[in-house]
C-alpha positions, 0 to 999 in steps of 0.5 A: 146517497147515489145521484144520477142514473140508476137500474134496479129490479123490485121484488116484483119483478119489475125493472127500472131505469133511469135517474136516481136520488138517494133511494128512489126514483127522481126525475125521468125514469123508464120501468119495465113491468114482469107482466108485460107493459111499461112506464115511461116519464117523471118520478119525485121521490119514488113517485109517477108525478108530471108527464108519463106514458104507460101501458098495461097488457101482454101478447101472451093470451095472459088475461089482464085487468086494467086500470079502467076496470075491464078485463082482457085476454091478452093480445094487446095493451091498454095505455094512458099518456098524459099527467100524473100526480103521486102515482095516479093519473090528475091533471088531463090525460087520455086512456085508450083501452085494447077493446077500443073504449077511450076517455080524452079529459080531466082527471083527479086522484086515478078518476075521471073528474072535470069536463071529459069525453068517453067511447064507450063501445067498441067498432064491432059492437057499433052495428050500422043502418043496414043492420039497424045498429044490432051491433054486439051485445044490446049494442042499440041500447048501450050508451055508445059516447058520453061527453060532459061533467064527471065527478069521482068516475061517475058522469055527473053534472051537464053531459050528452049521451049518445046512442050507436043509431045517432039519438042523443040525450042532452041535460043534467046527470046524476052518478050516471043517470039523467034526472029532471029536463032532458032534450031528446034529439032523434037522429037523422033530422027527426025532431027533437022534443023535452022529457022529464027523466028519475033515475036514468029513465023517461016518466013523460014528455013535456007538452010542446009549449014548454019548449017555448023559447027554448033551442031545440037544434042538435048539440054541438060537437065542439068540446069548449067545455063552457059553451058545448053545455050550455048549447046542449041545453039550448042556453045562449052562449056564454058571452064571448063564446066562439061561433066555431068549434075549437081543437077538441085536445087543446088543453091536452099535453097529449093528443088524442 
């Protein structure tokens, strides 16, 4: 049985470096992968599993896929700092794709799982007034940040959309789409009204009266899980709710 500090090449051409117990890897490690990147952190038995940070990419024009499903042309490098648990990504860590997508939040078993905020467009893509936000591809039309609930990878659950122009959507999502009272909130001071959404798509707007006692402001920008949702919504703040907006990486071992 060998204890202590180790090196050993894989098969695959990977390179490890670090603390050893029997015949794995256990405790702080570092690997070098042969298809560029590397992995830096905890091993239990052969496993990534606590704290780690890990890159996936190359500056060879090497296209790549990452572990978020999108594919690159090489020239950069996608990466993730926060906890593992038997090889995949749980607990709470941020992904920062080369593309500039992120996702900052909860996850479980590899997916985003819990309460999580995702960039979903990239800043060329952005667009800007001036060119009426026709940024990239269908740019004004692609949700440009998601912000709420995820369940298995999916955005379900209470969560905000919004658009590259300012408009956001606020209510309840199923596998990626809105159903039910959705409140529309217009950028710029607009308005905001309440629609009924099946399947990710608005059927009608709901008559001024339902909006009775209902707040119709813009959702907050906080990201204390309990109270952000509930504001979205227009629902009163849970009771002992702060009036102010916390850290948004509080529960993070890794900052955004």
């Amino acid at each position: 049985m060998v204890c202590g500090r180790a090196r050993q090449t894989y098969i695959n051409g990977d390179k490890y470096e670090g603390e050893w117990l029997g015949d794995n890897c256990h405790g702080v490690g570092l690997v070098r992968k042969r298809t560029g990147g590397l992995f830096e952190g905890r091993f239990k038995f052969g496993q990534r599993t606590g704290p780690g940070k890990e890159t996936w990419g190359n500056n060879i024009n090497n296209p790549f896929e990452c572990p978020m499903g999108f594919k690159h042309e090489g020239r950069g490098f996608c990466s993730y700092e926060g906890d593992y648990l038997d090889g995949h990504f749980h607990g709470s860590g941020v992904f920062r794709c080369v593309s500039g997508r992120t996702y900052e939040g909860a996850w479980r078993r590899g997916r985003r799982h819990g309460f999580g905020v995702q960039v979903m467009i990239n800043d060329k893509d952005r667009g800007d007034v001036r060119r009426h936000f026709m940024g990239g591809i269908d740019a004004l039309y692609r949700c440009e940040m998601y912000r709420g609930e995820w369940d298995g990878g999916q955005r379900t659950g209470q969560g905000m959309v919004e658009y590259p122009n300012g408009m956001k959507l606020c209510g309840e999502l199923v596998a990626g789409q809105f159903e039910g009272t959705v409140k529309v909130v217009w950028p710029r001071g607009q308005g905001t009204r309440l629609a009924l959404y099946r399947n990710g798509g608005r059927v009608a707007w709901l008559p001024a009266a339902a909006t009775a006692g209902v707040y119709l402001g813009g959702p907050s920008i906080a990201t204390d899980n309990e109270s952000v949702l509930a504001e979205m919504l227009g629902r009163p703040r849970p009771s002992g709710a702060p009036k102010t907006p916390k850290s948004p990486n509080k529960q993070l071992k890794w900052g955004l």
